[in-house]
C-alpha positions as CSV (number, residue, x, y, z in Angstrom):
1,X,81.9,-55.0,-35.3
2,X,85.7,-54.3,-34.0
3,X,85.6,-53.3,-30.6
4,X,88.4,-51.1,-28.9
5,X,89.3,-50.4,-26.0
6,X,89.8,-47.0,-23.7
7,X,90.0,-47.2,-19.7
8,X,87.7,-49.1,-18.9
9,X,84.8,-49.2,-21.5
10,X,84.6,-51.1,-24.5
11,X,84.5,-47.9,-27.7
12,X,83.1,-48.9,-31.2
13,X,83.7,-47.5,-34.4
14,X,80.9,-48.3,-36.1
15,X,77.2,-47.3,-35.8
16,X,74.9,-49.2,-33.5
17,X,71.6,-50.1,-33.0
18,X,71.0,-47.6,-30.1
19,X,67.9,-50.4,-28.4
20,X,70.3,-53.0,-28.4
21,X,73.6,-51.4,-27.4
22,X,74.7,-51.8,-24.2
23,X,78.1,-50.2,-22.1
24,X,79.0,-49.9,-26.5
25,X,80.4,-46.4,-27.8
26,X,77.8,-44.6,-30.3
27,X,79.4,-42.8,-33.2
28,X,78.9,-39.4,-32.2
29,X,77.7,-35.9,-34.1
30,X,79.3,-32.4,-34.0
31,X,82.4,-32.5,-35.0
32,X,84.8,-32.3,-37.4
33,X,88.8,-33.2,-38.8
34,X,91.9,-29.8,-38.0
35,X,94.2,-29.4,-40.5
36,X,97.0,-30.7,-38.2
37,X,95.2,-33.6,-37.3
38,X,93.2,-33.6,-34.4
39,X,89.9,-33.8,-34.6
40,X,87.7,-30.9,-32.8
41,X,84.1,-31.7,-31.1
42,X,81.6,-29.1,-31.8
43,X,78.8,-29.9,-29.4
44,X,79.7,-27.0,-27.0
45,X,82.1,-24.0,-26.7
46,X,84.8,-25.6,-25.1
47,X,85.6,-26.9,-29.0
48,X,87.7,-29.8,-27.2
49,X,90.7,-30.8,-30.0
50,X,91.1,-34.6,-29.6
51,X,94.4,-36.8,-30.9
52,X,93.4,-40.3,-31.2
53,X,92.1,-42.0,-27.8
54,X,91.9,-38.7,-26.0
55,X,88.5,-38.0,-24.2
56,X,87.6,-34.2,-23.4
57,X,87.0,-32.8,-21.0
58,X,83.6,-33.6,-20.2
59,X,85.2,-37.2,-19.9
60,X,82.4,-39.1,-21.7
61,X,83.2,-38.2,-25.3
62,X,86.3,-39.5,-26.8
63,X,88.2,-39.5,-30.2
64,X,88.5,-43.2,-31.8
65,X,89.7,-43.5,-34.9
66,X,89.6,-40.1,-36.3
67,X,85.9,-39.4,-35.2
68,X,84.3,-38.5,-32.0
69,X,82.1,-41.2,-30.2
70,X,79.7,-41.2,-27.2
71,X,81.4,-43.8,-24.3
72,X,78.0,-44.0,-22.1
73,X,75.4,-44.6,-24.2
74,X,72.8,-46.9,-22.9
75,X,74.9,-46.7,-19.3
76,X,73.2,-44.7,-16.2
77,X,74.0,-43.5,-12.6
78,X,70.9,-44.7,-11.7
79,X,67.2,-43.9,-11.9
80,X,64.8,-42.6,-9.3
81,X,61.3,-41.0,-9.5
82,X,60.9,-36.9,-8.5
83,X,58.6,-34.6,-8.1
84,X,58.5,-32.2,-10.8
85,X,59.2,-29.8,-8.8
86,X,62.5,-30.9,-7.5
87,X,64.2,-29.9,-11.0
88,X,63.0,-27.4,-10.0
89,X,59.8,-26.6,-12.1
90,X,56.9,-25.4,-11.1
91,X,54.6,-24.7,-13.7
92,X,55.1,-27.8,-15.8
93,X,52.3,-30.4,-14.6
94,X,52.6,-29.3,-11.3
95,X,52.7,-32.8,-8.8
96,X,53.4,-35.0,-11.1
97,X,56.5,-37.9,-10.8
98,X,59.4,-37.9,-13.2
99,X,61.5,-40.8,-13.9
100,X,64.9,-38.8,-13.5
101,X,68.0,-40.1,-14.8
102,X,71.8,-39.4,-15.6
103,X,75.0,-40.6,-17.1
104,X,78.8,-39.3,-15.5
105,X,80.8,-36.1,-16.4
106,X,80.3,-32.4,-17.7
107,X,81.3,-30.1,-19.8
108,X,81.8,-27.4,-17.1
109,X,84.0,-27.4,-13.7
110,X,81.6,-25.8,-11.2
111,X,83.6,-25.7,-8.4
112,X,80.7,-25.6,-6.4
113,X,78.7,-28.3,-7.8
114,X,75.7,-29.9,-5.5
115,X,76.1,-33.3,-7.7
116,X,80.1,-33.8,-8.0
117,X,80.0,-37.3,-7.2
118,X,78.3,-38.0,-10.6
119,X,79.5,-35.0,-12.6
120,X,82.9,-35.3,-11.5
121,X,83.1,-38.6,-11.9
122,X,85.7,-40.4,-14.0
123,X,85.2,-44.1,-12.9
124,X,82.6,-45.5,-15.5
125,X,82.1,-48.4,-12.2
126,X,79.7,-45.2,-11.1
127,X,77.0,-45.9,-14.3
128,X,76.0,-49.3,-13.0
129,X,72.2,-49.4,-14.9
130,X,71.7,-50.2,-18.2
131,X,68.9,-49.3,-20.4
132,X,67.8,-48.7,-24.0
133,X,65.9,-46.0,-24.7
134,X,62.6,-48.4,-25.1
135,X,63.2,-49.5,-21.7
136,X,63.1,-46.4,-20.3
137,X,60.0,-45.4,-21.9
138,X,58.1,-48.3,-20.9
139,X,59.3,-48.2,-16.9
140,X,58.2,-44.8,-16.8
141,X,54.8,-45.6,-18.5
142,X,54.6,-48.3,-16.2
143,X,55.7,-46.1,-12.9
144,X,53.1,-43.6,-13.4
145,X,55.3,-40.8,-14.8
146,X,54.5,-37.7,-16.7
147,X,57.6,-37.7,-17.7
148,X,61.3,-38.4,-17.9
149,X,64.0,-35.9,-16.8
150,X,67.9,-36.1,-18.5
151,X,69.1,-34.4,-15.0
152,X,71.9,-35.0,-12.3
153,X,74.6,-34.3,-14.7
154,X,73.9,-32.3,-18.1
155,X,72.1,-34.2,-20.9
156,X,73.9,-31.7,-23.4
157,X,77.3,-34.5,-23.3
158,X,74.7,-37.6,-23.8
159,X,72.8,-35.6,-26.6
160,X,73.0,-39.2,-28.5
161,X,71.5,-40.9,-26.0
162,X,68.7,-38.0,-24.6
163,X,67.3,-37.4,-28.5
164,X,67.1,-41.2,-28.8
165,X,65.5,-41.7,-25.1
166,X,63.2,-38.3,-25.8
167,X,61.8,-40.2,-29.0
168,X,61.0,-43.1,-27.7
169,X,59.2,-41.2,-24.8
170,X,56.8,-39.3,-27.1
171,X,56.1,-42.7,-29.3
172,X,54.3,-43.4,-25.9
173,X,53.0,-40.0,-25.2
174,X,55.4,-39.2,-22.4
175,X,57.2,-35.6,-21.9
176,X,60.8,-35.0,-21.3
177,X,62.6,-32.5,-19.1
178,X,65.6,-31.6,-19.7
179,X,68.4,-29.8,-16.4
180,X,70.9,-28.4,-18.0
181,X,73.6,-25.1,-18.1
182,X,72.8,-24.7,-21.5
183,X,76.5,-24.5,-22.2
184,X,75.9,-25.7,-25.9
185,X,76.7,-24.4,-29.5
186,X,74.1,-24.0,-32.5
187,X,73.3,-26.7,-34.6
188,X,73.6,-29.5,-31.7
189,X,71.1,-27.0,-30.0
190,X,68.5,-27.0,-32.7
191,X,68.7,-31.1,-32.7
192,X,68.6,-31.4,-29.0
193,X,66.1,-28.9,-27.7
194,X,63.4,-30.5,-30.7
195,X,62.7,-33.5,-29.0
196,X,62.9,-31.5,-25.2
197,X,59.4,-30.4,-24.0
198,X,60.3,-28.8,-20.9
199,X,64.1,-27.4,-19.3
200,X,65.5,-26.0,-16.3
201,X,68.3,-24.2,-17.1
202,X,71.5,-22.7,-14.8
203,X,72.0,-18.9,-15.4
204,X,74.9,-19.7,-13.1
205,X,75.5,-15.6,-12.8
206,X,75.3,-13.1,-14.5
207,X,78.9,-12.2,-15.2
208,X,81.4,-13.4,-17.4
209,X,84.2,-13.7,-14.3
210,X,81.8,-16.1,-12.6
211,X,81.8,-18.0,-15.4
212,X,85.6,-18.2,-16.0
213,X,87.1,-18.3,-12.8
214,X,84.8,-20.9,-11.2
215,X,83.3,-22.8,-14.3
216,X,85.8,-22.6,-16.8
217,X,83.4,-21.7,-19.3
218,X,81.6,-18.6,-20.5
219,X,78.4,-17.0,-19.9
220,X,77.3,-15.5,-23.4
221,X,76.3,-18.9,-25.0
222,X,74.0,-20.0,-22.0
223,X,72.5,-16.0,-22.8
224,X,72.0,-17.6,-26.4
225,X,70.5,-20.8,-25.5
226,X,68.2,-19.1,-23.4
227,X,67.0,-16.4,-26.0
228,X,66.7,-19.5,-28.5
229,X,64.5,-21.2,-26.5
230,X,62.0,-18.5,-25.9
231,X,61.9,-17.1,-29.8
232,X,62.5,-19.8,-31.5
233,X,60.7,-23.4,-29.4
234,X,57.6,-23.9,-27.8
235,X,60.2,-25.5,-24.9
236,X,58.5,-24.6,-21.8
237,X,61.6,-23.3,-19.6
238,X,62.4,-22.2,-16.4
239,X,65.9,-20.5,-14.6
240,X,67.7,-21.7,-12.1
241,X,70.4,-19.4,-10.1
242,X,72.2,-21.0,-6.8
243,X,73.2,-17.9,-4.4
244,X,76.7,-17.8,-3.5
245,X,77.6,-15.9,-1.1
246,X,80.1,-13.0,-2.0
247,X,80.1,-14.5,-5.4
248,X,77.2,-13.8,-7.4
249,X,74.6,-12.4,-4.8
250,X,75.4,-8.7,-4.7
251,X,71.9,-6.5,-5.5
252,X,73.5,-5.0,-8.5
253,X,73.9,-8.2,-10.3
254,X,71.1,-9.5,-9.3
255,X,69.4,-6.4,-10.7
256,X,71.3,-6.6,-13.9
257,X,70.5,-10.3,-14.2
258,X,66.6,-9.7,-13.8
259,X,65.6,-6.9,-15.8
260,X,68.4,-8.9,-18.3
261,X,65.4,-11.8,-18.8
262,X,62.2,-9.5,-18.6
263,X,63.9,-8.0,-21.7
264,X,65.1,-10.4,-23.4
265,X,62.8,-13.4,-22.7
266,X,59.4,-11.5,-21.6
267,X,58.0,-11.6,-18.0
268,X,56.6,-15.2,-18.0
269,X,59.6,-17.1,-17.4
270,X,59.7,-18.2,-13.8
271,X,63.3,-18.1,-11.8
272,X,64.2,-20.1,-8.9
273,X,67.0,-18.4,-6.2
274,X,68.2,-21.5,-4.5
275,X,70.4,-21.5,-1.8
276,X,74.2,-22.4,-1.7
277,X,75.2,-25.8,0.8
278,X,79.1,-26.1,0.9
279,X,80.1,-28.8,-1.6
280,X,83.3,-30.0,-3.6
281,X,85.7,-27.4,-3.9
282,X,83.9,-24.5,-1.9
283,X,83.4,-26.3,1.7
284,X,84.9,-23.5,3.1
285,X,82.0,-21.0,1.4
286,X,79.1,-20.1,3.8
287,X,75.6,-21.6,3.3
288,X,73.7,-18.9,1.3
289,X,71.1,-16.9,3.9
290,X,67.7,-17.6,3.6
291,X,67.6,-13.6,3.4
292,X,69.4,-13.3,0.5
293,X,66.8,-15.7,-1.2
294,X,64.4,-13.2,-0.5
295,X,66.3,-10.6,-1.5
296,X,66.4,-11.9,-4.7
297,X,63.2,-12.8,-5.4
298,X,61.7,-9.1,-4.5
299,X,64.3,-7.9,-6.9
300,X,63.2,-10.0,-9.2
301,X,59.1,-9.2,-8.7
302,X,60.1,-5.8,-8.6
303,X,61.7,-5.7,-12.2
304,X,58.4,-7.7,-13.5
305,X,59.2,-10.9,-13.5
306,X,55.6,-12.6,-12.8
307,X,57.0,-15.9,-11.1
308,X,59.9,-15.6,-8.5
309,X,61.1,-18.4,-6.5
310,X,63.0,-19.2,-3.5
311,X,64.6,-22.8,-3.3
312,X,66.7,-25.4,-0.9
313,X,64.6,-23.8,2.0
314,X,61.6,-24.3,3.7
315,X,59.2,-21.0,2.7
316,X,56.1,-21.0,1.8
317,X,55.7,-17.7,0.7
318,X,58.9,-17.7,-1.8
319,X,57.8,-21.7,-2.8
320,X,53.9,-21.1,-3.8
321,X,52.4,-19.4,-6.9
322,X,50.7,-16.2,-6.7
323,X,48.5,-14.3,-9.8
324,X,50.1,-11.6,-11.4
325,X,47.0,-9.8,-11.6
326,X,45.1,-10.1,-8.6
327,X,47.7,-11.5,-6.0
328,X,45.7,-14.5,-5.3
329,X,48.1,-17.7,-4.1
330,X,47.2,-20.2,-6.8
331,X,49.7,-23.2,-6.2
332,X,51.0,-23.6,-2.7
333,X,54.1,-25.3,-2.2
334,X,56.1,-26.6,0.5
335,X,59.4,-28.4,0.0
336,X,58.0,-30.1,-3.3
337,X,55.2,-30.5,-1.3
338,X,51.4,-29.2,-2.7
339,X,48.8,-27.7,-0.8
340,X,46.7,-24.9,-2.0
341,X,45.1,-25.0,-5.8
342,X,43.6,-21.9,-6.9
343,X,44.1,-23.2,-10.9
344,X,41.5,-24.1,-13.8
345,X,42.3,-27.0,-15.7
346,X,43.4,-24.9,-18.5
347,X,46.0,-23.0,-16.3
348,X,43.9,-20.1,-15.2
349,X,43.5,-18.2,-11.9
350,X,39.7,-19.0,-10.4
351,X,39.4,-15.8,-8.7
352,X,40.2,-13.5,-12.1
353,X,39.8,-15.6,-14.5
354,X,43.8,-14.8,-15.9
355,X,46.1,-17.0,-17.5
356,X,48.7,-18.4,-16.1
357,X,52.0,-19.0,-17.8
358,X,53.2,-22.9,-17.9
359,X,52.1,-26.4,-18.9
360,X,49.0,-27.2,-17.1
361,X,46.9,-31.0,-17.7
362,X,44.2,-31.0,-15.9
363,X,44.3,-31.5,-11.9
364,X,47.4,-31.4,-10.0
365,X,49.1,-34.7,-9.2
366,X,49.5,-35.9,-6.1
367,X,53.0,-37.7,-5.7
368,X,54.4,-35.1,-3.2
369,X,58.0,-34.7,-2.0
370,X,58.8,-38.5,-2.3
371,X,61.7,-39.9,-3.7
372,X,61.8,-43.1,-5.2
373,X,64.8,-45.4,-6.4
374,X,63.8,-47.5,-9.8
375,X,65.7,-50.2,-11.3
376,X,64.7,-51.2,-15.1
377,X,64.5,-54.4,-16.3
């Protein structure tokens, strides 16, 4: 195998045996040759055109050689078991641990990012674990876990690595969650989102200016990944939007946003309204009111969606799970924290006897709001 180097990672340019590679580049998909040259990645809409030993700029995929490879595969920032509920979802095996993982670098600039010291990063001395994806498998077996989560930073620039992790987790009957901005073109979505069983996914705002001026990227192809998802997967998905405020908190778009998704993805689809903590590049941004949270969540009831959410607070009341039908609180929650459990095994309400939307096995777990470090072996 000839071996080559960029920074400070060692980048192959042939394929490898992805359970025995470690800190090695992996050939990667999605891309293809410019008539002047360069070579143009296809995995997202950025469309990032490469000259030989260029990386874009999600940092982590690289040109070598007249292809595009994948410089972290088998590397991690670490791994630590969640709660479910911190990705956040809340009606995918509600209490259950996750074995949650991630690599460095993204494929959007959030300026306000709440993980920029693993997203951001562009020292590879950050992804300090190394596992195969049989490894990971087994330690979450092992753990206890559910399931494993691709989260932290977006498992869209690993998609090597998170189909080949994803596969070995359902050899051994284990679910994978996916966190991402769903910032990701066509065909790499059909391949990555087969092997996903459940995803949280960032609906950042709800207009294309957000997007632009503080993401560098655009909001109609995360639209499109979530439309594919619900009409043409069985992926069990929930939304994600973090209130900023003055940037993407007004009524109106918030309005717009909501009836947006009971039209175009049906009234079943939960949505969390977490709240803003100055980070990064917006420290000079206030923290997001806990009134706007609820704000947002009666607009959101309001326009029918079924499953409303506040998040990054304490509230009970915008946390729990109510019945759409008779009102009755069916999953209490409390910083990832369960308490009441008004559900069936099968996912129904035990007062009325309706069905709830989500991915119900049997009782709820128990793990809580614990977080706990892992390191594989």
């Amino acid at each position: 195998m000839t071996l080559h180097t960029i920074g400070l990672i060692s980048l192959s340019m042939e394929p490898t045996n992805p359970d025995s590679v470690f800190a090695v580049a992996l050939n990667g998909r999605y891309w293809h040759t410019l008539n002047d040259g360069r070579v143009q990645c296809d995995l997202c809409p950025r469309y990032c055109k490469l000259h030989d030993g260029q990386r874009g700029l999600c940092f982590v995929r690289a040109r070598l050689g007249g292809e595009i490879v994948l410089t972290t595969y088998g590397r991690s920032s670490g791994f630590c078991i969640d709660p479910i509920e911190k990705k956040p979802l809340n009606h995918f095996l509600p209490g259950t641990p996750v074995l949650s993982f991630g690599t460095a670098g993204c494929n959007l600039t959030c300026k306000f990012c709440q993980n920029w010291d693993i997203s951001k990063s562009r020292e590879f001395d950050k992804l300090q674990e190394l596992a195969t994806p049989k490894m990971i498998a087994q330690s979450a077996l092992i753990a206890g876990c559910k399931s494993v989560a691709f989260t932290y930073n977006d498992p869209i620039i690993f998609l090597e690595y998170a189909v080949d992790v994803a596969k070995a987790c359902r050899d051994v009957g284990l679910k994978t969650v996916a966190v991402t901005a769903g910032y990701i073109c066509s065909e790499p979505r059909q391949e990555f989102f087969k092997y996903i069983d459940a995803a949280n996914v960032d609906l950042k705002a709800f207009t294309e200016d957000f997007y632009k001026r503080l993401c560098s990227s655009e909001l109609t192809p995360v639209l499109e990944t979530l439309k594919y998802l619900k009409h043409e997967t069985d992926v069990w998905f929930e939304i994600t939007t973090l209130l900023i405020p003055g940037e993407n908190d007004s009524e109106s778009e918030l309005e717009e946003m909501t009836q947006w998704v009971v039209e175009n993805l049906g009234t079943d689809v939960p949505m969390h309204f977490t709240a803003f903590h100055p980070e990064w590049k917006m420290m000079d941004a206030p923290a997001t009111p806990h009134l706007t949270l609820i704000l947002a969540r009666n607009i959101a009831l309001k326009n029918g969606v079924r499953y409303a959410y506040t998040g990054n607070v304490h509230d009970f009341k915008g946390e729990s799970t109510y019945c759409h039908n008779c009102d009755e609180i069916l999953i209490g929650r409390n910083w990832h924290q369960l308490s009441t459990w008004s559900l069936s095994e099968n996912g129904h309400c035990q007062k009325c006897g309706t069905a709830v939307a989500g991915f119900f096995d049997g009782p709820p777990g128990v793990w809580g709001a614990k977080r706990q470090r892992v390191t594989l072996k």
